[in-house]
C-alpha positions as a Markdown table, in Angstrom:
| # | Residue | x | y | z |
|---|---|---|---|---|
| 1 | Unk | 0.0 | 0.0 | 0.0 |
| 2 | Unk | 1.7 | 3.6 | -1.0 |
| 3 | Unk | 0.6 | 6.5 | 1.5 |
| 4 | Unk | 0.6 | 9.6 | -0.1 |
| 5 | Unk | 1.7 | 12.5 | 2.9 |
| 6 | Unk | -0.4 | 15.5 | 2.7 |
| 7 | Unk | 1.1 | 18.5 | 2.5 |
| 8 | Unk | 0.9 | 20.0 | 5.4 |
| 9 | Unk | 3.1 | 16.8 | 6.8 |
| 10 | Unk | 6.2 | 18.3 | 4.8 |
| 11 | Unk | 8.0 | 19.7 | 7.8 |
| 12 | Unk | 6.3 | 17.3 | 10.4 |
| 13 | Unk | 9.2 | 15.5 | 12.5 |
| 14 | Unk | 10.6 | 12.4 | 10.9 |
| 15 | Unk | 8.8 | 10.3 | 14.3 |
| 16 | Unk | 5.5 | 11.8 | 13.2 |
| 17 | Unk | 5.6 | 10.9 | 10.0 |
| 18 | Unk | 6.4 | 7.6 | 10.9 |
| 19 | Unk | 3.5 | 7.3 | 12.9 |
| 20 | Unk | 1.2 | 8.2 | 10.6 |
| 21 | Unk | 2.3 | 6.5 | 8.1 |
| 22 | Unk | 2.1 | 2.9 | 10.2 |
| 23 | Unk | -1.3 | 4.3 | 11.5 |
| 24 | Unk | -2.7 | 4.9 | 8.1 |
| 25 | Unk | -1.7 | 1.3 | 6.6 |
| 26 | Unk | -3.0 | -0.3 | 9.3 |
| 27 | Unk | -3.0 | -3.4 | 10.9 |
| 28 | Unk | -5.3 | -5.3 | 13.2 |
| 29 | Unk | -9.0 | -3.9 | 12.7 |
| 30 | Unk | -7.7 | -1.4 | 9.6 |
| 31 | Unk | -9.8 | 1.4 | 10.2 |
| 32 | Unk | -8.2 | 3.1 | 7.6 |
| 33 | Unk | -8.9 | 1.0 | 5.0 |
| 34 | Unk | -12.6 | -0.2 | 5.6 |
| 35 | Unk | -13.9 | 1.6 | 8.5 |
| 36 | Unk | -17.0 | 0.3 | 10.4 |
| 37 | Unk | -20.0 | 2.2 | 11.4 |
| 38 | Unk | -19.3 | 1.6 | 15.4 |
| 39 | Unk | -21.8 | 4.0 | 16.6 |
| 40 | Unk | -24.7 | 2.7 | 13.7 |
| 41 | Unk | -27.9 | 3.0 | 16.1 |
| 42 | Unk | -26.2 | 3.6 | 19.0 |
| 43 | Unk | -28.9 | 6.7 | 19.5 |
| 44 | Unk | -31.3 | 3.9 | 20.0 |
| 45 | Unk | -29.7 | 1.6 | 22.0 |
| 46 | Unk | -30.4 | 1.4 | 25.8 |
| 47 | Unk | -28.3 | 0.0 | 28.1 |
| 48 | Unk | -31.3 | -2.1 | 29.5 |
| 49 | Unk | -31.2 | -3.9 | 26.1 |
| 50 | Unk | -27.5 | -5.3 | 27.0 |
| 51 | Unk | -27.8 | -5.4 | 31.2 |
| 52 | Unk | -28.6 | -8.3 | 33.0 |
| 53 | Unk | -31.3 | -8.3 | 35.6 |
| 54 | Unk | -29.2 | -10.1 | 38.3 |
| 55 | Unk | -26.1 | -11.7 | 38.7 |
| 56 | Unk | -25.1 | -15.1 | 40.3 |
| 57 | Unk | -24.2 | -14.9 | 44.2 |
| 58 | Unk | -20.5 | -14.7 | 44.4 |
| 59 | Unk | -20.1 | -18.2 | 46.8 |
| 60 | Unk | -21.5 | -19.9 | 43.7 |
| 61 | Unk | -19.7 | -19.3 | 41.3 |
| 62 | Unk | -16.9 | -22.4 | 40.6 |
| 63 | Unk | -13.8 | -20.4 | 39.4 |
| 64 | Unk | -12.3 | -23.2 | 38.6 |
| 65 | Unk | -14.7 | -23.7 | 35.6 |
| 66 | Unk | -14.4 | -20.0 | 34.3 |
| 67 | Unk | -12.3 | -21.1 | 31.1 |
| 68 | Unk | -9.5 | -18.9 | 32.3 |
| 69 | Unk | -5.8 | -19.3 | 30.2 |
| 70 | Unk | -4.0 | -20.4 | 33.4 |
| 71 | Unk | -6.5 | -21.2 | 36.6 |
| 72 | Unk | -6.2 | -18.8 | 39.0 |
| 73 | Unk | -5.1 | -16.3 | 36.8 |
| 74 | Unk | -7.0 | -13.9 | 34.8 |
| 75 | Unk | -4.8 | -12.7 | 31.9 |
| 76 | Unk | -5.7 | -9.1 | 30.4 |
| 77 | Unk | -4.7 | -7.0 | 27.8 |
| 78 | Unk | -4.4 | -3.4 | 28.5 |
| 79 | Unk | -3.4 | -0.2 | 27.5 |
| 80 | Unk | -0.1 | 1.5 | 28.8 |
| 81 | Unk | -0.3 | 5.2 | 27.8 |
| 82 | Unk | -3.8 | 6.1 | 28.5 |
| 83 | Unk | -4.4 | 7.8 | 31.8 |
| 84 | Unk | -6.5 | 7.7 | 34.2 |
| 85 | Unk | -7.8 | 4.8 | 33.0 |
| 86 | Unk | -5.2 | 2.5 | 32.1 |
| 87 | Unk | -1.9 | 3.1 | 32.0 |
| 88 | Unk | 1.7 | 2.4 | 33.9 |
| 89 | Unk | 2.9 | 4.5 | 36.7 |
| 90 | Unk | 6.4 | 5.3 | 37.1 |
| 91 | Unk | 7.6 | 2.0 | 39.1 |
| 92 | Unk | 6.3 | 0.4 | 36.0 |
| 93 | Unk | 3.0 | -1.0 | 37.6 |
| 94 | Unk | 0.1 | -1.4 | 35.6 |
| 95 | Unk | -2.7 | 1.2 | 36.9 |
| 96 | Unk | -5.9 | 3.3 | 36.2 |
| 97 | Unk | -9.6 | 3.2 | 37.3 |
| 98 | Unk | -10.1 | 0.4 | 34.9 |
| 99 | Unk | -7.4 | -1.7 | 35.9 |
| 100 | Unk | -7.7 | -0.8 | 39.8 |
| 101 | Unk | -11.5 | -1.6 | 39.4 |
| 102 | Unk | -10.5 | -4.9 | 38.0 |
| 103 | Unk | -8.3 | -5.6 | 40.8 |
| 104 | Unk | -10.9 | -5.1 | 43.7 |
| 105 | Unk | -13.3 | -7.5 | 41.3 |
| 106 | Unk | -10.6 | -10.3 | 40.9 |
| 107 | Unk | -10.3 | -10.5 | 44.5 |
| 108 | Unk | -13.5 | -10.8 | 45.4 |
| 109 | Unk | -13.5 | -13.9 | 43.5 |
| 110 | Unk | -10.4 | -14.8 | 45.1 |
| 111 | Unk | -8.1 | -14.5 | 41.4 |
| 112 | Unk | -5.3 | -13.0 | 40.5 |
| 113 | Unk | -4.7 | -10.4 | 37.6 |
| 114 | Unk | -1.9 | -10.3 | 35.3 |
| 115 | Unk | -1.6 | -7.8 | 32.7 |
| 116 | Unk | -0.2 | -6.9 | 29.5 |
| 117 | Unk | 0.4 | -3.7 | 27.1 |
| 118 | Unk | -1.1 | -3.9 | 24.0 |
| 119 | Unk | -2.6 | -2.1 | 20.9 |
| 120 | Unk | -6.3 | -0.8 | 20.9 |
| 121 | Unk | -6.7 | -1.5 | 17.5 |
| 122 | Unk | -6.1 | -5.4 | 18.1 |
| 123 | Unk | -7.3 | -5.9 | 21.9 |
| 124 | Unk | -11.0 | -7.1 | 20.5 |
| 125 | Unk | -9.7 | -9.4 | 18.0 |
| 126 | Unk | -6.9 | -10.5 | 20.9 |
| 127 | Unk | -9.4 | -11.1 | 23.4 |
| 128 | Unk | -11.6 | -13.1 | 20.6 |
| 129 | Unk | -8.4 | -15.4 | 19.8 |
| 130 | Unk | -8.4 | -16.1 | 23.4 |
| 131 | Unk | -4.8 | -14.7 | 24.0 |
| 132 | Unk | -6.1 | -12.5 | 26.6 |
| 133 | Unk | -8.7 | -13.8 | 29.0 |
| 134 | Unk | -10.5 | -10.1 | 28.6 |
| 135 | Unk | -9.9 | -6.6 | 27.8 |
| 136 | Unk | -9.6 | -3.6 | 29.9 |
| 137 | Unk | -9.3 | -0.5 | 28.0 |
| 138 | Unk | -12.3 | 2.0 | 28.8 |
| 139 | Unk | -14.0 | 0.2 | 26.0 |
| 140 | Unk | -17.3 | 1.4 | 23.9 |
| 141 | Unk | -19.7 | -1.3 | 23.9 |
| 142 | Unk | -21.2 | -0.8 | 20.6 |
| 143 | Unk | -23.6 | -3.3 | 17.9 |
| 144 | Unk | -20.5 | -3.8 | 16.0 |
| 145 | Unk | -18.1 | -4.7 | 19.1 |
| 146 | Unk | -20.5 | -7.3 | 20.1 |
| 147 | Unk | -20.2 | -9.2 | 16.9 |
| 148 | Unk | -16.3 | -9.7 | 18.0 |
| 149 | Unk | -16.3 | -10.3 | 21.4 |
| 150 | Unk | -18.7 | -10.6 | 24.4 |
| 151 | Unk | -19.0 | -7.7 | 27.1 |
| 152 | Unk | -19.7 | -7.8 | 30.7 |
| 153 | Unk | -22.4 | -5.5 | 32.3 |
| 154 | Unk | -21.2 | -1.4 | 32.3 |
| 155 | Unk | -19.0 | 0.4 | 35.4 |
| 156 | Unk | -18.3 | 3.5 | 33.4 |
| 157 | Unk | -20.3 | 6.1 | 31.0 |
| 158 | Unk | -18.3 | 7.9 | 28.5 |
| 159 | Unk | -17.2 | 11.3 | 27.1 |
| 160 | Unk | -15.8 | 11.9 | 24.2 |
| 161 | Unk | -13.8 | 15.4 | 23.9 |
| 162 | Unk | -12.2 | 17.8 | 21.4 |
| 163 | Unk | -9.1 | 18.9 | 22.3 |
| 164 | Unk | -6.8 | 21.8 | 20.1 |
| 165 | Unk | -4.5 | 24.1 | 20.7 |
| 166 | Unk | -5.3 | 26.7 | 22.7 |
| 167 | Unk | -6.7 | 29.8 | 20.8 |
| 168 | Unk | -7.6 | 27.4 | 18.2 |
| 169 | Unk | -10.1 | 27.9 | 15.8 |
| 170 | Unk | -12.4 | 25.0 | 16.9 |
| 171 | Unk | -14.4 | 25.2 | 19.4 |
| 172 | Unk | -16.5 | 22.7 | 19.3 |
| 173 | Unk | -18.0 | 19.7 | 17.6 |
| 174 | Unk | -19.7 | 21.9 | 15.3 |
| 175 | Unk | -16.4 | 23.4 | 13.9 |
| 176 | Unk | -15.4 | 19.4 | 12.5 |
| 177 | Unk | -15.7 | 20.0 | 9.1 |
| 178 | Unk | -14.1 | 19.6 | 5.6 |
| 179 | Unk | -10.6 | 20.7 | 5.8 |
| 180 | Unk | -10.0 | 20.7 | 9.7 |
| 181 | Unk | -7.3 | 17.9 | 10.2 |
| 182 | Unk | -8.6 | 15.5 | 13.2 |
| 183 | Unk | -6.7 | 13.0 | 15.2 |
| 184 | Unk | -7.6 | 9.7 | 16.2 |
| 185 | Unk | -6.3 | 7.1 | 17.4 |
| 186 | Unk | -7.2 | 4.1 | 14.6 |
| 187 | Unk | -10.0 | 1.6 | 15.8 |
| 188 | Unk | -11.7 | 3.5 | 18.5 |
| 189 | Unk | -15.6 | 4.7 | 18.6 |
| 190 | Unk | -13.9 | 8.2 | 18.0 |
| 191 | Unk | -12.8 | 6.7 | 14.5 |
| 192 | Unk | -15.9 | 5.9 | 13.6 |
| 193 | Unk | -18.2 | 8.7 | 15.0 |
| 194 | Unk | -15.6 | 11.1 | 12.6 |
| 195 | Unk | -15.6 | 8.7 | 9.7 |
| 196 | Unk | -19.1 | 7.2 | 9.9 |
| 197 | Unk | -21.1 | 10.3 | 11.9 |
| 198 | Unk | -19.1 | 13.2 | 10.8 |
| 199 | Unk | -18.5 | 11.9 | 6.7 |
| 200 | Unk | -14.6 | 13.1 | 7.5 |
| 201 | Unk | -11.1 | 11.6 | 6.7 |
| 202 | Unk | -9.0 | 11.6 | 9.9 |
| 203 | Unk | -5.6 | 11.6 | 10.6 |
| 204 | Unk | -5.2 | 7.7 | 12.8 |
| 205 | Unk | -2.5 | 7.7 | 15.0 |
| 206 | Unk | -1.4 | 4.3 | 16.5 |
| 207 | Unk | -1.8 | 5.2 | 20.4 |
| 208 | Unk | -3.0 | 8.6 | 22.6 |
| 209 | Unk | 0.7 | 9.9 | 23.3 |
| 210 | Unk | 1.7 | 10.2 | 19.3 |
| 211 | Unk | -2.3 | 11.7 | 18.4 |
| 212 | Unk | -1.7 | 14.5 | 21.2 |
| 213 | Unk | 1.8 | 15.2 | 20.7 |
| 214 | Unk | 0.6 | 16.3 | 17.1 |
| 215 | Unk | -2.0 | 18.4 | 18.9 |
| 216 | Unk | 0.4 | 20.3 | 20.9 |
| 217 | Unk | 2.8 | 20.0 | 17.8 |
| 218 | Unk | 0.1 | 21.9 | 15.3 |
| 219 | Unk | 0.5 | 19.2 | 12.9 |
| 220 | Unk | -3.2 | 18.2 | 13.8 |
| 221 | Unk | -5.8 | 21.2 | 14.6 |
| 222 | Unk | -8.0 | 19.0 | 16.9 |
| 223 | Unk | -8.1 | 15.6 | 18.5 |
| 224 | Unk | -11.6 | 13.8 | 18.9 |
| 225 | Unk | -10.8 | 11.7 | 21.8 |
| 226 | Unk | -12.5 | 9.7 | 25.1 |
| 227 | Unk | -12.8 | 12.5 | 27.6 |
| 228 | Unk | -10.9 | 10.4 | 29.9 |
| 229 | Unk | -7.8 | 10.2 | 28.2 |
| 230 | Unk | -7.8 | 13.9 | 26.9 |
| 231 | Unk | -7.9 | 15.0 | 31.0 |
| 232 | Unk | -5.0 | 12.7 | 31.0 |
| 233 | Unk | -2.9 | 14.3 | 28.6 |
| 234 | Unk | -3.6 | 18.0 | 28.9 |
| 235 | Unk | -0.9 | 19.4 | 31.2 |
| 236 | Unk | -0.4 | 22.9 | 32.6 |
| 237 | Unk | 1.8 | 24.3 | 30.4 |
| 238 | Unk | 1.3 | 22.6 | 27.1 |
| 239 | Unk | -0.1 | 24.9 | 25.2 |
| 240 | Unk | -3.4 | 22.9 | 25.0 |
| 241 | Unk | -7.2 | 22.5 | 26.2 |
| 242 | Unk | -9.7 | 20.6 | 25.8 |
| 243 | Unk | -12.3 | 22.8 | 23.5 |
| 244 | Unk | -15.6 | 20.7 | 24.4 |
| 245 | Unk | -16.8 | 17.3 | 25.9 |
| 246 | Unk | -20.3 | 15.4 | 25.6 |
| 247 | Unk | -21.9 | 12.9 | 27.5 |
| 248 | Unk | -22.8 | 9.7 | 26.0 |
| 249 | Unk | -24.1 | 6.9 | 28.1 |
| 250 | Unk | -25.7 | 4.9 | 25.8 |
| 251 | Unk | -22.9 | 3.0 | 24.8 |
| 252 | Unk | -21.4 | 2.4 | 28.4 |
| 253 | Unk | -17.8 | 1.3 | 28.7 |
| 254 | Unk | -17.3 | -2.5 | 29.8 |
| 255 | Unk | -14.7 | -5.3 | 30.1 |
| 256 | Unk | -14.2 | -7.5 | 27.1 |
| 257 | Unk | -14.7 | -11.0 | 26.8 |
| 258 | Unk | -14.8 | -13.9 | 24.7 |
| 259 | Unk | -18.5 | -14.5 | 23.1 |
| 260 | Unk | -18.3 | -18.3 | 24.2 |
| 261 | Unk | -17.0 | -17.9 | 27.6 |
| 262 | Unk | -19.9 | -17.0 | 29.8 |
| 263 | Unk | -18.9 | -18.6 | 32.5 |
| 264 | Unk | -16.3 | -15.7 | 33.0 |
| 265 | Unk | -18.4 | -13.1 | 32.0 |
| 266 | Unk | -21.0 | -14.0 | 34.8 |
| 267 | Unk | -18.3 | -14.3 | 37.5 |
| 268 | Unk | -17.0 | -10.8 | 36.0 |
| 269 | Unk | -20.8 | -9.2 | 36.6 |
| 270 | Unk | -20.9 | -10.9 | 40.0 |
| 271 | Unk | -17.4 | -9.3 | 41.1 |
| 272 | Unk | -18.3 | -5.7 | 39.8 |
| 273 | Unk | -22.4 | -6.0 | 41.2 |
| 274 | Unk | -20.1 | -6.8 | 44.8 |
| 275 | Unk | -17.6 | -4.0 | 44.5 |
| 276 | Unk | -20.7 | -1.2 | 43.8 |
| 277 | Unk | -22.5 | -2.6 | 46.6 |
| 278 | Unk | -19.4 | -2.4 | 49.1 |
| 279 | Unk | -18.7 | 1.1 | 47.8 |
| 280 | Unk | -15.4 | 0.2 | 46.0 |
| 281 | Unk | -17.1 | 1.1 | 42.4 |
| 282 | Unk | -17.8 | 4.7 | 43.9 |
| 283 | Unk | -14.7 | 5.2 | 45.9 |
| 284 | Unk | -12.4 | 4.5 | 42.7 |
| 285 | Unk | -14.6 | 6.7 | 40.5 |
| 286 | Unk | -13.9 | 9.7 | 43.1 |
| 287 | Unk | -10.3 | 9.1 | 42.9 |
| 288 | Unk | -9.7 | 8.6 | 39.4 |
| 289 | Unk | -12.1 | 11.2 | 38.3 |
| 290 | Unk | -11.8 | 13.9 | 40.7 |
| 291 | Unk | -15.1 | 16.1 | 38.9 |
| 292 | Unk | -17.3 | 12.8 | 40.0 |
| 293 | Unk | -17.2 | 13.2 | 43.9 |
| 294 | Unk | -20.9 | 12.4 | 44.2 |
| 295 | Unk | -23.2 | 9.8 | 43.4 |
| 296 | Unk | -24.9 | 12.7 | 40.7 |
| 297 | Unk | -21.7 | 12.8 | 38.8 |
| 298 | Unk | -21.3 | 9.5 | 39.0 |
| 299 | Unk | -24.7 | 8.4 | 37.9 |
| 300 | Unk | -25.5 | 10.6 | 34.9 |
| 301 | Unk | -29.0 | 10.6 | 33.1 |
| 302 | Unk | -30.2 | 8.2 | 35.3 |
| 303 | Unk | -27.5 | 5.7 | 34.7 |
| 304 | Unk | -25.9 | 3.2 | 36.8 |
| 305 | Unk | -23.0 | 0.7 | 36.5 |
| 306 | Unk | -23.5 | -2.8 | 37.4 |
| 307 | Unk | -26.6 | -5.8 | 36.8 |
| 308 | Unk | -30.5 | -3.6 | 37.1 |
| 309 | Unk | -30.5 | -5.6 | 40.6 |
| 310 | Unk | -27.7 | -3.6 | 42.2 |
| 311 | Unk | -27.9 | -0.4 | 44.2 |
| 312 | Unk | -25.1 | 2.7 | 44.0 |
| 313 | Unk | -25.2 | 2.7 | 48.2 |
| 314 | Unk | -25.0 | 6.9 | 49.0 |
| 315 | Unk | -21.4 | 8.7 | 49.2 |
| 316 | Unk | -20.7 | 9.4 | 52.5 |
């Protein structure tokens, strides 16, 4: 495949270009190349249509029968770059609310975790191949996901952001039009909602750090990204600000799974209905996303993470 640079990528930095150029060719689910309507009816879909009414009481649930790549051990694929969510901290520990959440629901079930860093764009087909147990990367539950792998019930609602310059000339999502050069990073719901929604052509970038460091760069003019991970990256100082965010909990954000192995997905929705009921869920949302301190924030537009039987208790 030849990629033809733009011109505006003429005195990019050598790295950038090199970026690009491996985004745009693809590999794994090749947005690039034949993009998929993600969000297709997404405006329609509730998240009663995908949550479970109940879950199975934690004492019976047999881990050794949960399908799991080495018993005992749930093996995950993750992100490493995409704070707060999932990323490494600086003694090289794999961290973020995902991957903290996922902790607190392993041990209720009395299994470890072990991680590894790997691509967005080929986490779902990963976790499909069954060379991850599951997925844990703020993911979009969508139509088109759930043909690809299985999903357990929701613990987060999503965001997705603009974020430019500052003084930049978009403001909003309104401004993404026909000439604007938008970031994203290849395979994501943000993909699709510019390519599918928006009729645009973005820029893909292989991973969050390369997308915003052509942000603060000027090589892009905006990045369409999860709100999460654009609070991550914009820093005092960097010349950069996050233009406008929307709320979209229709599609809620959920761990991955393979389609045939209910077993674990059960024992996944029983661990994450016990950590909301303790207050775990609603203490880790307060600390990874310091503007949710309340129940309110944390339960937006009358949603609520977990099985329709479990109750958010009050913040205290």
């Amino acid at each position: 495949m030849k990629f033809k640079a733009p011109k505006w990528l003429a005195a990019a930095p050598m790295a950038a270009v090199l970026a690009l150029t491996l985004a745009a060719c693809g590999g794994g689910t090749s947005a690039s190349s034949s993009p998929t309507d993600a969000l297709k009816g997404s405006d329609q879909q509730s998240t009663d249509k995908y949550t479970t009414a109940s879950v199975t009481p934690l004492d019976k649930i047999d881990t050794s029968k949960l399908g799991l790549i080495t018993p005992g051990v749930i093996k995950v694929g993750t992100l490493s770059d995409a704070p707060p969510n999932i990323f490494i901290d600086n003694k090289g520990n794999f961290t973020g609310y995902d991957n903290e959440l996922l902790k607190a629901m392993a041990a209720k079930l009395g299994l470890k975790v072990e991680f590894a860093s790997t691509k967005f764009q080929s986490l779902l087909a990963q976790v499909a191949n069954k060379q991850f147990d599951m997925g844990s990367s703020s993911i979009s539950t969508t139509d088109a996901r759930r043909q690809t792998v299985g999903f357990t019930n929701g613990y987060d609602f999503g965001y997705m952001a603009i974020v430019t310059k500052q003084g930049a000339s978009v403001k909003s999502f309104d401004d993404l039009k026909q000439g604007v050069r938008i970031g994203v990073v290849q395979g994501t719901v943000q993909d699709d909602f510019v390519t599918n929604t928006l009729k645009l052509d973005p820029v893909r970038f292989p991973d969050y750090n390369t997308v915003y460091a052509n942000v603060k760069s000027g090589q892009i003019d905006a990045w369409v990204a999860p709100s999460q991970q654009a609070e991550g990256a914009v820093k005092p100082g960097d010349g950069t600000t996050i233009a406008q965010k929307k709320v979209n909990t229709q599609n809620f954000t959920a761990y991955a799974v393979a389609k045939d192995n209910t077993a674990l997905t059960n024992a996944l929705n029983s661990a994450l209905d016990a950590v909301i009921a303790d207050g775990t869920w609603s203490k880790l949302t307060a600390q990874w996303y310091p503007d949710r301190p309340t129940i309110k924030e944390q339960t937006p537009d009358g949603w609520k993470p977990g099985s329709k039987a479990v109750q958010v208790p009050a913040t205290k």
